[in-house]
C-alpha positions in Angstrom: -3.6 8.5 14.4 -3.8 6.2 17.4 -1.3 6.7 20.3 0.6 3.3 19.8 3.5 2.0 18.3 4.1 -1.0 16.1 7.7 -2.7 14.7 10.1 -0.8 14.0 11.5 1.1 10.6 15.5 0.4 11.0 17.2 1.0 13.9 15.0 1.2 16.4 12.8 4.1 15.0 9.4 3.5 16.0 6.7 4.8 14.0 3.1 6.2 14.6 -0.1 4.0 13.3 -3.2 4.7 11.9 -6.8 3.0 11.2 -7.5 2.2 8.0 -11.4 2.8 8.8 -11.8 3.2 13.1 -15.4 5.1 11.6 -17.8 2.4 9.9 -15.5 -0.5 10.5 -15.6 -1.2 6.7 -13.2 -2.0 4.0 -14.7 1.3 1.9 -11.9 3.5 0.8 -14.2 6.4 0.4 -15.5 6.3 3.5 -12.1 6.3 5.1 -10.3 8.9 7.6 -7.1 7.7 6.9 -7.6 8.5 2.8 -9.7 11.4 3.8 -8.2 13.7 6.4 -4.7 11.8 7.4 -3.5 11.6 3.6 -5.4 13.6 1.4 -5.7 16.4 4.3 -3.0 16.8 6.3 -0.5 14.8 4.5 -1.1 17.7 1.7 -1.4 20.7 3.7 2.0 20.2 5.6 3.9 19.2 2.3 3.0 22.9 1.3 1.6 24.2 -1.8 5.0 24.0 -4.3 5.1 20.4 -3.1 1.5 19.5 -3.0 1.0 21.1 -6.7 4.1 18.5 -8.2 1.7 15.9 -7.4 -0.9 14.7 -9.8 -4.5 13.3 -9.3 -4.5 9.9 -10.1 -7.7 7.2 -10.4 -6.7 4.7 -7.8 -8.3 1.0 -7.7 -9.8 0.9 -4.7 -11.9 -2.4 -5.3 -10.0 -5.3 -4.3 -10.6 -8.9 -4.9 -10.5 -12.3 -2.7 -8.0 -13.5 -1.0 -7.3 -16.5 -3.7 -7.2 -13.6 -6.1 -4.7 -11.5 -4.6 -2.4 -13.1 -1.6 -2.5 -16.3 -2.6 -1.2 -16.1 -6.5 1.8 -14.5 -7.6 2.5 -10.8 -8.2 1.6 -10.8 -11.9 -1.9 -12.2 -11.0 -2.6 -9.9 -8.0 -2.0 -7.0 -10.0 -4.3 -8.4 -12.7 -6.8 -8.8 -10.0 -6.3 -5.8 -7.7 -5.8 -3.2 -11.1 -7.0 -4.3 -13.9 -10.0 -6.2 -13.1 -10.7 -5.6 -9.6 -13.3 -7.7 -8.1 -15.8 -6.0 -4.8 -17.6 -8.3 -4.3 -21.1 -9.4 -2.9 -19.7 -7.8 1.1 -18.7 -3.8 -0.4 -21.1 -1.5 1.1 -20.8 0.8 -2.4 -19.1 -1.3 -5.0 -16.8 1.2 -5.9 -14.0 0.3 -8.0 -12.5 3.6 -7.9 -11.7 6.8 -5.9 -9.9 9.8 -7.4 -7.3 11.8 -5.0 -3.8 12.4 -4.9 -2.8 10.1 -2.2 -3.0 6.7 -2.0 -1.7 3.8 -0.1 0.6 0.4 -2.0 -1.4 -2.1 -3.7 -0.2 -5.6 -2.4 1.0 -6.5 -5.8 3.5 -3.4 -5.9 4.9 -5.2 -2.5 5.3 -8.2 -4.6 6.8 -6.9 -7.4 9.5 -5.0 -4.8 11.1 -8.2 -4.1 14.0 -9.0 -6.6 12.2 -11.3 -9.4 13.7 -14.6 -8.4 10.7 -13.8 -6.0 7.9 -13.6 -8.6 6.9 -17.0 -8.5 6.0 -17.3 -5.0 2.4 -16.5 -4.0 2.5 -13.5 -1.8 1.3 -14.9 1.6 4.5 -17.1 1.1 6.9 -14.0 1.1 7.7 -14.8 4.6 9.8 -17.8 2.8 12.2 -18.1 0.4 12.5 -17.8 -3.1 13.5 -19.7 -5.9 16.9 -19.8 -5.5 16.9 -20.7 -1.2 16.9 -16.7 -0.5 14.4 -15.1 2.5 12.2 -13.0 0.1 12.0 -10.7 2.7 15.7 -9.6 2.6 15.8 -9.1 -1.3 12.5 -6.8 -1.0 12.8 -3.1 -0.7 9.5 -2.7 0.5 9.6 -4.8 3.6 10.4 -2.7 6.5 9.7 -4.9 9.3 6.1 -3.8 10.6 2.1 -4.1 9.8 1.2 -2.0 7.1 -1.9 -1.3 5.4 -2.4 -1.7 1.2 -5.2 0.3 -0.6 -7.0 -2.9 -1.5 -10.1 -4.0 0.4 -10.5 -8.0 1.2 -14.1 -8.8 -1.0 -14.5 -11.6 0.9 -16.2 -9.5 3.7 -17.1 -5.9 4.4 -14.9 -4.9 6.8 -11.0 -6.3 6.2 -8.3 -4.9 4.1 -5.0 -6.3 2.5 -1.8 -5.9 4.5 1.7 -6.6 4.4 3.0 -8.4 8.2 5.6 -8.2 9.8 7.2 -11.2 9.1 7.1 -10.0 5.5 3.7 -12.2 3.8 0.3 -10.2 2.4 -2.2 -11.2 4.7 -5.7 -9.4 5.3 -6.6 -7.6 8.6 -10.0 -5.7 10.2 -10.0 -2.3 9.0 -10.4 -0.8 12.3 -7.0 -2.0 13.5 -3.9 0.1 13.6 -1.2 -0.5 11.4 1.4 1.8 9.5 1.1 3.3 6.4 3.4 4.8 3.6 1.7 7.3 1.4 2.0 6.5 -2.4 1.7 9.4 -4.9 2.2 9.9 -9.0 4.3 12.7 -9.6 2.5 15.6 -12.1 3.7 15.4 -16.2 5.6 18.5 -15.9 8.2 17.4 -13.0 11.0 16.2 -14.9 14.2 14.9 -13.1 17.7 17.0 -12.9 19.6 14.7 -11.4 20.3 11.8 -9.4 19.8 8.1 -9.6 16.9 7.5 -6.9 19.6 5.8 -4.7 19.6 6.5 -0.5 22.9 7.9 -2.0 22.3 10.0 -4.9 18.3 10.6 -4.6 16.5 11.9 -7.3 16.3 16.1 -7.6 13.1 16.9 -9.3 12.0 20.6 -11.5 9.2 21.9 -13.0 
């Protein structure tokens, strides 16, 4: 975690950042400190063990695609292009397309999708605008918090940059040896089931297994 601070998360809440890769320098989820000890380390070993055992392992699509192929179309193509068929690249040091753990990081199209769908037509480096009906995306986006954040999904344009959200509410892409924030992003194991709740600030979601 780097000693800095970035933008803010609501009121004036200031909030730690982290390298997506300070090691190599390159867009290589496997090879990352952030995946490896900050979110599939720590993260897990301070949630405790009930906690850490209500989470399943999940496949994430770590391989990216270019920037035409993910912030410059619309959700519904990103996530074609970031999931489904991700695309490394002549640039990725391993060509992975995958990386299994418990811990991930947003894809960029799961940013777009966040904003109400009156949205969904605009490319995601023009979420900084407004959508189809005159609205600031940004402000109809659940996601957007105001700061730099990092995505799971490499740039295969080069070795070394990764897909991020700014703070002015666009997907842009960034060196991964800079320091942005980062929300973990987890599948919950088949046996939780839900109690209660509606997954509201108000009436949050109370979870079993």
């Amino acid at each position: 975690m780097d000693s800095t601070y970035k933008g803010t998360y609501g009121d004036g809440e200031r909030i730690g950042v982290y390298y997506w890769n300070n090691t190599t320098q390159k867009n290589t989820w496997s090879e990352s400190l952030l995946n490896k000890t900050n979110l599939n380390t720590n993260f897990i070993n301070n949630i405790g063990e009930e906690w850490a055992n209500k989470i399943a392992t999940t496949t994430w699509k770590v391989g990216g695609s270019a920037s035409a192929n993910v912030e410059k179309t619309v959700p519904s193509t990103a996530y074609q292009n970031e999931i489904v068929n991700p695309q490394p690249g002549s640039y990725s040091t391993t060509g992975e397309t995958e990386y299994t753990a418990k811990i991930g990081l947003m894809y960029a199209s799961d940013y777009g999708f966040a904003a109400s769908p009156s949205a969904w037509t605009e490319t995601l480096a023009n979420y900084d605008g407004n959508d189809a009906n005159g609205t600031l995306i940004k402000t109809i986006n659940w996601m957007y918090m105001g700061n730099y954040e990092w995505t799971i999904s490499p740039y295969s344009s080069n070795s070394f940059s990764v897909f991020t959200l700014n703070d002015r509410g666009d997907v842009n892409n960034f060196a991964a040896g800079a320091d942005y924030g980062s929300r973990p992003v987890l599948y919950l194991d088949a046996s939780v089931y839900k109690i209660d709740g509606e997954g509201t600030l108000d009436k949050p979601y109370i979870i079993g297994m």
